[in-house]
ZALORO-402833 format. One record per residue (C-alpha): x, y, z; residue in three letters; residue number from 0. Coordinates in steps of 0.02 Angstrom, whole numbers. Layout:
<sites>
> X,Y,Z,ALA,NUM
...
</sites>
This chain:
<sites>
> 1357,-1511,-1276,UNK,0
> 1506,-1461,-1398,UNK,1
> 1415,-1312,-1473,UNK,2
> 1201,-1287,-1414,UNK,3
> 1093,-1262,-1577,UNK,4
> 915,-1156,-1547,UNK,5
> 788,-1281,-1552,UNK,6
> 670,-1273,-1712,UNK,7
> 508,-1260,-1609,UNK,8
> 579,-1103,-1527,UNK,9
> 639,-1014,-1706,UNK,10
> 658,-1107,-1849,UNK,11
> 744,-976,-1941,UNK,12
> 911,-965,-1800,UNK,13
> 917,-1136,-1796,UNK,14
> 932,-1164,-1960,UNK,15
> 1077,-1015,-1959,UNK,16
> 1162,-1102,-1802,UNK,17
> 1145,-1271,-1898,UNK,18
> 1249,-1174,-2051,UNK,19
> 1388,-1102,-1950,UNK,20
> 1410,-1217,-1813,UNK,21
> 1396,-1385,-1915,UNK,22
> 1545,-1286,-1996,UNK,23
> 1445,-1295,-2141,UNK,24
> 1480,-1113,-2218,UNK,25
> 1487,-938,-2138,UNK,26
> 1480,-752,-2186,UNK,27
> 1629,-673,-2282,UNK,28
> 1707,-498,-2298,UNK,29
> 1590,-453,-2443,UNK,30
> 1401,-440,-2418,UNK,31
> 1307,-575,-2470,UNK,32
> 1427,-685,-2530,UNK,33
> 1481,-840,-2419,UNK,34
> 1610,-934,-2370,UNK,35
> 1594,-1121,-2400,UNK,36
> 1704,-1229,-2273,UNK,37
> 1773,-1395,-2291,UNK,38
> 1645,-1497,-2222,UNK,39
> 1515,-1412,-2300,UNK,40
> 1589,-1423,-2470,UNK,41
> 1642,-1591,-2450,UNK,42
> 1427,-1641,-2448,UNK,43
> 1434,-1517,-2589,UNK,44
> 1555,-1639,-2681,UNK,45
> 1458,-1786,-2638,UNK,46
> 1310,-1701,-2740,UNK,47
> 1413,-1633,-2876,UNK,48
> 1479,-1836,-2891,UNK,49
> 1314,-1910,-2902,UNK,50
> 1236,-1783,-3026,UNK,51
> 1366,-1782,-3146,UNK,52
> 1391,-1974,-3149,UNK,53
> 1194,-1965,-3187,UNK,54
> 1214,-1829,-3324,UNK,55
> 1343,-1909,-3407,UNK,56
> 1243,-2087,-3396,UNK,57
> 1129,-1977,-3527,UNK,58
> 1282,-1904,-3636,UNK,59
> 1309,-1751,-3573,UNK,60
> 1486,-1693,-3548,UNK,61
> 1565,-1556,-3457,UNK,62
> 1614,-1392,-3523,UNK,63
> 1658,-1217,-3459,UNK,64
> 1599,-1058,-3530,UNK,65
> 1667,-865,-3487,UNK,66
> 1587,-789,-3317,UNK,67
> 1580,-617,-3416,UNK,68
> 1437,-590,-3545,UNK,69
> 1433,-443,-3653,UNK,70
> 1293,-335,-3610,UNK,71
> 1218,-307,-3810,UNK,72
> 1210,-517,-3774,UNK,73
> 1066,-487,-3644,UNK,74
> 950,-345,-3764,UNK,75
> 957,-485,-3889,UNK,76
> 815,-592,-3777,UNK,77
> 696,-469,-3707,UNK,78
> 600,-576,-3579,UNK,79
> 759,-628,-3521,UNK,80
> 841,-468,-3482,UNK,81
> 685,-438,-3380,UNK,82
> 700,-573,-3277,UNK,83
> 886,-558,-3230,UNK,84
> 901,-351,-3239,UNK,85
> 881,-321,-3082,UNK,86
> 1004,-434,-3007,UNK,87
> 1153,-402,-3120,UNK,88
> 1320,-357,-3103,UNK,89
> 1402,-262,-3214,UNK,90
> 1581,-238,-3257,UNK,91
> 1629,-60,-3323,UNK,92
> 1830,-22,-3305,UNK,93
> 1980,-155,-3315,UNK,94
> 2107,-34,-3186,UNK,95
> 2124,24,-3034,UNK,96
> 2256,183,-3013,UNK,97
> 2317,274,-2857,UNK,98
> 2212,422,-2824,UNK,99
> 2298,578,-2885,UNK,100
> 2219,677,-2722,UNK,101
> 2309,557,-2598,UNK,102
> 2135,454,-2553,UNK,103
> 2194,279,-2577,UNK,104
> 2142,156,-2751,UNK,105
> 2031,214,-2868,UNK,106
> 1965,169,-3027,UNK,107
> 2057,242,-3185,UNK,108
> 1933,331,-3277,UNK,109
> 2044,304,-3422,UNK,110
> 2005,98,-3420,UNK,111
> 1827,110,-3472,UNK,112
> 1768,-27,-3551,UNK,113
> 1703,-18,-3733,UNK,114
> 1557,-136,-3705,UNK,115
> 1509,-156,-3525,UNK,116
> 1520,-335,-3470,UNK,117
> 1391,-424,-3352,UNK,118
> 1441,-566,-3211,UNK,119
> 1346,-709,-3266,UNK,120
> 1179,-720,-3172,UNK,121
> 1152,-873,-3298,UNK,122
> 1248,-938,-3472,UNK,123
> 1101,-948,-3596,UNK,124
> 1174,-795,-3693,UNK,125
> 1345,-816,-3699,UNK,126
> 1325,-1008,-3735,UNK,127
> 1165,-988,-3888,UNK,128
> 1328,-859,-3986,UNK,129
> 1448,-1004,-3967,UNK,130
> 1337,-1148,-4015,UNK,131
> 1315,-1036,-4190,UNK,132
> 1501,-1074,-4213,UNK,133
> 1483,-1259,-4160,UNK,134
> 1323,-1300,-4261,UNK,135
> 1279,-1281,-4472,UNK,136
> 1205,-1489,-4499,UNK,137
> 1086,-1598,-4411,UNK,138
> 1247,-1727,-4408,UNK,139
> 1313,-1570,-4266,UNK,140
> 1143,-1603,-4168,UNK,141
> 1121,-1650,-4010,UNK,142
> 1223,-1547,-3905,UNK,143
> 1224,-1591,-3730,UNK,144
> 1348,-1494,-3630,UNK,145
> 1337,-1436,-3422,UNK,146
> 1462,-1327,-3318,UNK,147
> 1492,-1324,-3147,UNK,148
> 1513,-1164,-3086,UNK,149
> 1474,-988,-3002,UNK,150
> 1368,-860,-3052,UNK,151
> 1309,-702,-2967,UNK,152
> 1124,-610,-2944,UNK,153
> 1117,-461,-2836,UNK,154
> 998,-510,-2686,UNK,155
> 983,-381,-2586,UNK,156
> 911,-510,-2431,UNK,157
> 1002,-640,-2407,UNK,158
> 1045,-817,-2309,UNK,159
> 1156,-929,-2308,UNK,160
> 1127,-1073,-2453,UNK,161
> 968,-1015,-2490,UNK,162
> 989,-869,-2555,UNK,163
> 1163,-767,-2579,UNK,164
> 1244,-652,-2724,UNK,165
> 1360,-779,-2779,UNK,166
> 1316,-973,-2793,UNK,167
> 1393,-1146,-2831,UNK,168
> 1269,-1242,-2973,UNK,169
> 1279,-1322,-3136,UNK,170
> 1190,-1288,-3287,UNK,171
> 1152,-1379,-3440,UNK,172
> 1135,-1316,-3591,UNK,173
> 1056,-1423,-3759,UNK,174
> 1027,-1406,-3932,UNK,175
> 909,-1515,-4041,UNK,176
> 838,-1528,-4222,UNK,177
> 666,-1558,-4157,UNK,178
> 544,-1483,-4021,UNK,179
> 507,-1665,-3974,UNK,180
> 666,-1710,-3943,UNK,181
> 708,-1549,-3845,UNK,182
> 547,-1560,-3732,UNK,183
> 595,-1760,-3702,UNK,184
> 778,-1697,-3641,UNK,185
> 679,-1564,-3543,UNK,186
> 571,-1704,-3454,UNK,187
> 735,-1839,-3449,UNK,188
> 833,-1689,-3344,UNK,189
> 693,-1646,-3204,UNK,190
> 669,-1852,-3172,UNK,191
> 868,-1852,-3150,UNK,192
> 836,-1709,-3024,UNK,193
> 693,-1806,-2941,UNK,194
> 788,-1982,-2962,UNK,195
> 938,-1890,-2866,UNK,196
> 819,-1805,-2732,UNK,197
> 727,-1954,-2680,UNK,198
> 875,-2092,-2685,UNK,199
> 1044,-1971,-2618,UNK,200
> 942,-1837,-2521,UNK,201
> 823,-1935,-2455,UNK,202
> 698,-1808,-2500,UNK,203
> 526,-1819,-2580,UNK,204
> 485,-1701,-2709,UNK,205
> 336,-1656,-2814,UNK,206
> 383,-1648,-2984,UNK,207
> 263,-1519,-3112,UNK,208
> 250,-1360,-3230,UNK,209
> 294,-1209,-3169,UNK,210
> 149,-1095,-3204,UNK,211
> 179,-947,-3328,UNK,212
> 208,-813,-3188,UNK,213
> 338,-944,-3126,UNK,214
> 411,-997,-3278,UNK,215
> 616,-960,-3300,UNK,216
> 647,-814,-3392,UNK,217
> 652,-840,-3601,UNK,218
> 569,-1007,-3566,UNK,219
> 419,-1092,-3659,UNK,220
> 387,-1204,-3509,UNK,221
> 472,-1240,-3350,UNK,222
> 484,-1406,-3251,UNK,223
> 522,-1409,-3074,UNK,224
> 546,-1518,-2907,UNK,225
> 473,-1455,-2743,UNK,226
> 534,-1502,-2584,UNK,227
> 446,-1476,-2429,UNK,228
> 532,-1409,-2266,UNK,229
> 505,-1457,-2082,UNK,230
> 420,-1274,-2062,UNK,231
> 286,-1306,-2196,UNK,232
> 376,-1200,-2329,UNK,233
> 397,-1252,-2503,UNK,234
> 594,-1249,-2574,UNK,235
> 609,-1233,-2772,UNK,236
> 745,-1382,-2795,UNK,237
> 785,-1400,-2951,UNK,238
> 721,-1333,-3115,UNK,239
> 743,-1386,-3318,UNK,240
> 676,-1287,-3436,UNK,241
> 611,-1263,-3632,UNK,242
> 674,-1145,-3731,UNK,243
> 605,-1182,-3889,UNK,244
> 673,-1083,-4056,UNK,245
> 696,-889,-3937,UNK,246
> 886,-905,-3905,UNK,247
> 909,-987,-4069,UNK,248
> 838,-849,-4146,UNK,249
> 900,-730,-4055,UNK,250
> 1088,-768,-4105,UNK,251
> 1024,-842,-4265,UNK,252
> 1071,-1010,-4247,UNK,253
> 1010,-1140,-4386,UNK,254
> 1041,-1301,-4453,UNK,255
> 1047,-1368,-4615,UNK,256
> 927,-1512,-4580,UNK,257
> 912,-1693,-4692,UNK,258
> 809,-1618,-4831,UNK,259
> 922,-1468,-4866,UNK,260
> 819,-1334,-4799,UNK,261
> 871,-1211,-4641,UNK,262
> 800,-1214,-4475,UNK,263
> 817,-1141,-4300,UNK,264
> 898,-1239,-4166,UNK,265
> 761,-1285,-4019,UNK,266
> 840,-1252,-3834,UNK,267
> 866,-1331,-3658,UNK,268
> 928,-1268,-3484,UNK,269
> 926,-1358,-3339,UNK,270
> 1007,-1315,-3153,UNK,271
> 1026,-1364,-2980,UNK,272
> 1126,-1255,-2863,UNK,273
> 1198,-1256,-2674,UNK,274
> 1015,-1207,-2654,UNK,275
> 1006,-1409,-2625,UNK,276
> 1139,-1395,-2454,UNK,277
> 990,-1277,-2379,UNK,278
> 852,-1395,-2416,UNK,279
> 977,-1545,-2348,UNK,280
> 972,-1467,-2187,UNK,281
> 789,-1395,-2180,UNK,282
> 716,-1568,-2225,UNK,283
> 826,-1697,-2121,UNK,284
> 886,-1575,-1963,UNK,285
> 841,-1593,-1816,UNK,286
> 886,-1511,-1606,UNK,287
> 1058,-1600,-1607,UNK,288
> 1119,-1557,-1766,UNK,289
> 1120,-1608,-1939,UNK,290
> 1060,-1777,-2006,UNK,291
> 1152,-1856,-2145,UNK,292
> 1082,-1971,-2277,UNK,293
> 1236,-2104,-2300,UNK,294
> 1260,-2056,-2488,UNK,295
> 1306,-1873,-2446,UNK,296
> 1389,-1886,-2287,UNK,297
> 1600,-1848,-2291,UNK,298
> 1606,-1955,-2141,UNK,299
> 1503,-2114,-2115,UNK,300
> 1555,-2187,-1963,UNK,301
> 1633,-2094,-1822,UNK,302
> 1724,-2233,-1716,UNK,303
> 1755,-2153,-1507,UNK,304
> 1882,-2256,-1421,UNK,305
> 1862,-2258,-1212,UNK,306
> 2001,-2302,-1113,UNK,307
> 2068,-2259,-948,UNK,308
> 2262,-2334,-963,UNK,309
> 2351,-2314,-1125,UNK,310
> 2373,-2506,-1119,UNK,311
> 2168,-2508,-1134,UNK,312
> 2190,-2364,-1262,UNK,313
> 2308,-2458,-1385,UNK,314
> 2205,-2633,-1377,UNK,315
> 2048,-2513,-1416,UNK,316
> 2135,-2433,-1556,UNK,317
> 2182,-2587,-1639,UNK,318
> 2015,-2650,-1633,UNK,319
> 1969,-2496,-1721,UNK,320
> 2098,-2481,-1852,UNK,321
> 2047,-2664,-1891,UNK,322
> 1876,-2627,-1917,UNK,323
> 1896,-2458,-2014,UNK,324
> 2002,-2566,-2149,UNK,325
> 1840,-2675,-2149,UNK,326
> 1729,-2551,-2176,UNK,327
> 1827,-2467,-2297,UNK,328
> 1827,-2609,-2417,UNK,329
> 1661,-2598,-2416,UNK,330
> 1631,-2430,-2485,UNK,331
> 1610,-2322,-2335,UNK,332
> 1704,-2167,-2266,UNK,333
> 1773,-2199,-2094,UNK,334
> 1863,-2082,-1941,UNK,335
> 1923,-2145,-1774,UNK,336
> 1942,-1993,-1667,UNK,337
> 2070,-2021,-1557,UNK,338
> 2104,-1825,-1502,UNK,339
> 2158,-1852,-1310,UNK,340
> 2101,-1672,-1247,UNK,341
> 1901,-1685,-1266,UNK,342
> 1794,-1801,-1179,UNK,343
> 1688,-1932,-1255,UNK,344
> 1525,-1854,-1220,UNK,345
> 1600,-1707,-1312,UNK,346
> 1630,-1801,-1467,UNK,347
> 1455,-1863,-1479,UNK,348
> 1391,-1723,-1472,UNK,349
> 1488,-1650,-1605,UNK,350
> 1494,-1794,-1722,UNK,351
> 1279,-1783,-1684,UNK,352
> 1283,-1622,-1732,UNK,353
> 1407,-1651,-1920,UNK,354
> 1245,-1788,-1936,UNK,355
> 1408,-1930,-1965,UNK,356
> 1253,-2067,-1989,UNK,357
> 1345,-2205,-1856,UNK,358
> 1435,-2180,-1721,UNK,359
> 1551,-2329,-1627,UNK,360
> 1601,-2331,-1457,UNK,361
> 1714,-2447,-1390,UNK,362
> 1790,-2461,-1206,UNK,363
> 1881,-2604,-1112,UNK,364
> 1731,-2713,-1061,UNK,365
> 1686,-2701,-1252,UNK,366
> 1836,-2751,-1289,UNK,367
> 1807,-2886,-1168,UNK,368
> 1677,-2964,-1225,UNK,369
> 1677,-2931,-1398,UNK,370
> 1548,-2798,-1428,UNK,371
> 1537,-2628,-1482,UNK,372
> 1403,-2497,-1443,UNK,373
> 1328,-2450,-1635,UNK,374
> 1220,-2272,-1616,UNK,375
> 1117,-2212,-1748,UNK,376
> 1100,-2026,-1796,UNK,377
> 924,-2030,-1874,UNK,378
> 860,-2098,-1728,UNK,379
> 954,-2061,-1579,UNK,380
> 949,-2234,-1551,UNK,381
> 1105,-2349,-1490,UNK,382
> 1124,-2546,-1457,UNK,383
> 1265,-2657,-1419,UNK,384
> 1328,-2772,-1576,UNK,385
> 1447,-2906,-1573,UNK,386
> 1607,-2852,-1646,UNK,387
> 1628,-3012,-1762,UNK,388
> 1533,-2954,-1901,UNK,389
> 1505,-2789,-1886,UNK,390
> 1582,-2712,-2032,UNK,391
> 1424,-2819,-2129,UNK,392
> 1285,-2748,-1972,UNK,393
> 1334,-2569,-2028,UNK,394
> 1357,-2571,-2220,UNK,395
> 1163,-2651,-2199,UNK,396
> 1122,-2521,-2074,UNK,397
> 1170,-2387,-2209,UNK,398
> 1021,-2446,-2316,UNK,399
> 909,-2431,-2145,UNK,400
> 952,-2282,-2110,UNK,401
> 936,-2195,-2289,UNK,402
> 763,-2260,-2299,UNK,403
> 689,-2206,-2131,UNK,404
> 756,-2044,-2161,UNK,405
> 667,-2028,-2328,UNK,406
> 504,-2096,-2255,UNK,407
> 488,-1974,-2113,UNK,408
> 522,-1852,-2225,UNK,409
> 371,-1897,-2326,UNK,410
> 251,-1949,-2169,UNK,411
> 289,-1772,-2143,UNK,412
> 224,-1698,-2313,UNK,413
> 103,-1813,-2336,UNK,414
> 42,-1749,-2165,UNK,415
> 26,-1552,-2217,UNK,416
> -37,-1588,-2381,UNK,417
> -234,-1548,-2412,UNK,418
> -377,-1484,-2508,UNK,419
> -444,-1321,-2473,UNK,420
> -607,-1226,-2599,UNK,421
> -657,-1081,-2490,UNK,422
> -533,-945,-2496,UNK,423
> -573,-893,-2318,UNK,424
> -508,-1057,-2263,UNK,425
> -366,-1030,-2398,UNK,426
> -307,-862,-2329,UNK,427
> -315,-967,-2124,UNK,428
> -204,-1129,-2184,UNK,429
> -85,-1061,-2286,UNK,430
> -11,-977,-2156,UNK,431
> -2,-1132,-2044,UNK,432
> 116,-1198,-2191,UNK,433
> 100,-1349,-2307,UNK,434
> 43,-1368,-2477,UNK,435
> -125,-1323,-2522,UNK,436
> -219,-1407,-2670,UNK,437
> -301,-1287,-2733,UNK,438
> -409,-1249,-2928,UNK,439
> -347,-1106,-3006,UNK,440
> -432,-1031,-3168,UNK,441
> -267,-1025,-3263,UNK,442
> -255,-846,-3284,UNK,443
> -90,-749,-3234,UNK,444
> -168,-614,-3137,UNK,445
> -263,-722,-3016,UNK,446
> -111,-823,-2971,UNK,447
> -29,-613,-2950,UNK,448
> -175,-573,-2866,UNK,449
> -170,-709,-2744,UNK,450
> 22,-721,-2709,UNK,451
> -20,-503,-2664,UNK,452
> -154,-564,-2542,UNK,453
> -66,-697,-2442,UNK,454
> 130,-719,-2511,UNK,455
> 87,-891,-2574,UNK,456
> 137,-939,-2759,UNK,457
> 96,-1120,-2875,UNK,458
> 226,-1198,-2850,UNK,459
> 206,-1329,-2999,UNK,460
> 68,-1413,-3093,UNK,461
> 108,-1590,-3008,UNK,462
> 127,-1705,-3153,UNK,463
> 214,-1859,-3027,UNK,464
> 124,-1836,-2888,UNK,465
> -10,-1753,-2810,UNK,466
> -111,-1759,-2982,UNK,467
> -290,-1710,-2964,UNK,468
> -381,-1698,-3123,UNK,469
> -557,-1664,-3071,UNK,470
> -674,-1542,-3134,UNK,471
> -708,-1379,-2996,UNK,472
> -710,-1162,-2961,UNK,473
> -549,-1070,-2943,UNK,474
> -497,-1037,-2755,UNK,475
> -464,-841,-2780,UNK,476
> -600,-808,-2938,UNK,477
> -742,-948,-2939,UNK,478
> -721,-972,-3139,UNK,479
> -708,-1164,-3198,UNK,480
> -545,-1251,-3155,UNK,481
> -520,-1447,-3208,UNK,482
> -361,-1482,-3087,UNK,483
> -282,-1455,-2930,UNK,484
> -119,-1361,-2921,UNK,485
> 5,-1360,-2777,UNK,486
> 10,-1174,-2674,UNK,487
> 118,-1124,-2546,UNK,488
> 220,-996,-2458,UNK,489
> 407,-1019,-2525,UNK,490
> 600,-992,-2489,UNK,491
</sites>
């Protein structure tokens, strides 16, 4: 095999870490806990960033770009937002370096301090809210609707590759609107564009519900979320929009004239999905050979493997090929005929398996012959032999076959480790097992702490899309009334 992969039965956790570095998805770099992202891998990266923003702008959002250094009075401006992000910031505090008087190499000047201290972005809400007060003074200046793709950086002190690292790819949107209503509908309209983009480019089912108030994003009035489930039972925060009502508004006094005359705050949205979503790609779809590529996010479609024993066979073959990559081009998909002459066939499978390219076509002389090809599938392992007239229409159908059963054992799986549970023995047994657990909670903040203390498991949303259950019953952890079901689970 070009390069073995741990199986996931044997630990989940290295195979998902030889998956990352031998897919030549990403890898470690010189500083800790940042990574490197390599072509391939940022090429699937691309495919998501293509299909989101088409989406946001189908709404009227457009693109902007907004300094990765915040002043740090910006942050003491929003209390419960400081809290959230203190921990993890970084913070700027010189502009120079200087040659060490002494003889021990660069050092900081201690001449360059900064007046204000300046903090790497962990998230734009603060240094956005004090230039909307420039951009807004009428209702005729409302809506704003403006996302950035970019980096940020919170200080993790563990972690992994995708899931979790100091510095990450994401975008985040940022809105301003005359009314709550309208802000709370662009809240909703953001986390069904995440869902929407989940279920029909990842292939991935998703629960879509409230974050609870422990869970909420920090500064925000209420949080909606999508969770993903992985192969190993764990739940994966996926995406998350948020309302921000009047705090940020207030707290860089931004108002509006409105229609009768009078002056009012500005109500808030945020909404962001990061490279978070190349972790869950893998986790969900991945299996012993490699990745496995939905057709929508995949750099390569269709790997084409010419075998030949006489160059005579090995130019016939390659026409063929050539003929039928111009085919399949014109219909929309991303072709490569890998014709390097030092690796073996069986070699190239088993790398192009492990990439996840979703078909692979082999050709050889009796092919050739008698006008077939052999047509594998990577979501199935499968192969059969096609007839070559025609093809380029057997594969662009094949795409939508293969995009679908992905997405449905995805959610055989779920629905498979999804269940009830009211005794909080049993509780404390299953959740370790993995899954989602519907559970009745009594609402309160401390028995959701007091149970995440206990067992590491957290509510991961409210489900609002799926997974309701409105029914009247006792609280898992407490015993007090509950009248709905909420989704637990341990997390990434």
């Amino acid at each position: 095999m070009a390069k073995e992969v741990t199986k996931r039965a044997e630990n989940y956790s290295q195979w998902y870490n030889d998956l990352v570095v031998k897919a030549d998805l990403a890898e470690q770099s010189a500083v800790r806990g940042c990574m490197v992202i390599k072509p391939y891998g940022y090429a699937i990266w691309e495919k998501m960033q293509g299909a989101l923003d088409a989406m946001f702008k189908q709404t009227g959002v457009q693109n902007a770009y907004f300094p990765l250094f915040i002043p740090k009075s910006f942050f003491s401006r929003e209390a419960e937002h400081v809290a959230g992000f203190a921990k993890e910031c970084a913070v700027v505090t010189h502009h120079r370096l200087m040659n060490d008087p002494d003889g021990k190499g660069i050092v900081v000047d201690p001449t360059a301090k900064l007046e204000e201290e300046l903090i790497v972005r962990p998230t734009s809400e603060t240094i956005i809210w004090s230039t909307y007060k420039n951009w807004i003074t009428s209702w005729r200046d409302l809506p704003i609707l403006c996302n950035q793709w970019c980096n940020v950086v919170r200080w993790e002190m563990r972690t992994r590759l995708f899931l979790r690292t100091a510095e990450f790819l994401w975008q985040e949107g940022h809105t301003a609107h005359a009314t709550a209503e309208e802000a709370q509908e662009r809240t909703r309209q953001m986390v069904d564009i995440y869902a929407r983009f989940a279920r029909e480019v990842m292939a991935l089912p998703v629960v879509v519900g409230h974050k609870s108030p422990n869970e909420r994003f920090a500064g925000a009035l209420d949080t909606l979320t999508i969770e993903a489930m992985m192969q190993d039972g764990k739940a994966l925060q996926a995406g998350t929009s948020h309302f921000l009502g009047q705090n940020f508004a207030k707290s860089f006094d931004v108002q509006f004239t409105d229609k009768d005359g009078s002056r009012q705050y500005v109500w808030a949205t945020s909404w962001g999905l990061s490279t978070r979503m190349m972790g869950a790609l893998i986790m969900a779809h991945g299996d012993d050979a490699g990745l496995v590529l939905p057709p929508d996010l995949a750099p390569i479609r269709v790997v084409m493997v010419p075998i030949y024993k006489t160059e005579e066979e090995h130019s016939a073959i390659l026409d063929k090929m050539y003929e039928l990559k111009k085919a399949l081009e014109a219909l929309g998909h991303s072709v490569k005929v890998d014709d390097r002459d030092t690796l073996r066939p069986g070699f190239k499978f088993a790398e192009w398996e492990l990439k996840g390219v979703p078909v692979r076509i082999a050709m050889g002389p009796r092919d050739l012959q008698n006008g077939t090809a052999e047509v594998s599938r990577r979501d199935t392992l499968t192969k059969e032999t096609v007839g070559i007239d025609g093809l380029d229409r057997y594969v662009d159908a094949l795409m939508g076959a293969i995009r679908k059963n992905i997405y449905d054992k995805a959610d055989a799986f779920r629905e498979a480790n999804v269940r009830k549970c009211d005794d909080w023995n049993e509780f404390k047994e299953k959740i370790k097992e993995g899954g989602f657990l519907l559970c009745h909670w009594d609402g309160t903040p401390e028995t959701e702490q007091a149970i995440k203390d206990e067992t590491k498991a957290t509510i991961r949303c409210i489900p609002i899309d799926s997974f309701v259950c409105e029914e009247e019953g006792k609280c898992i952890y407490s015993g007090k009334p509950s009248h709905r079901r909420v989704i637990f689970a341990i997390s990434y």
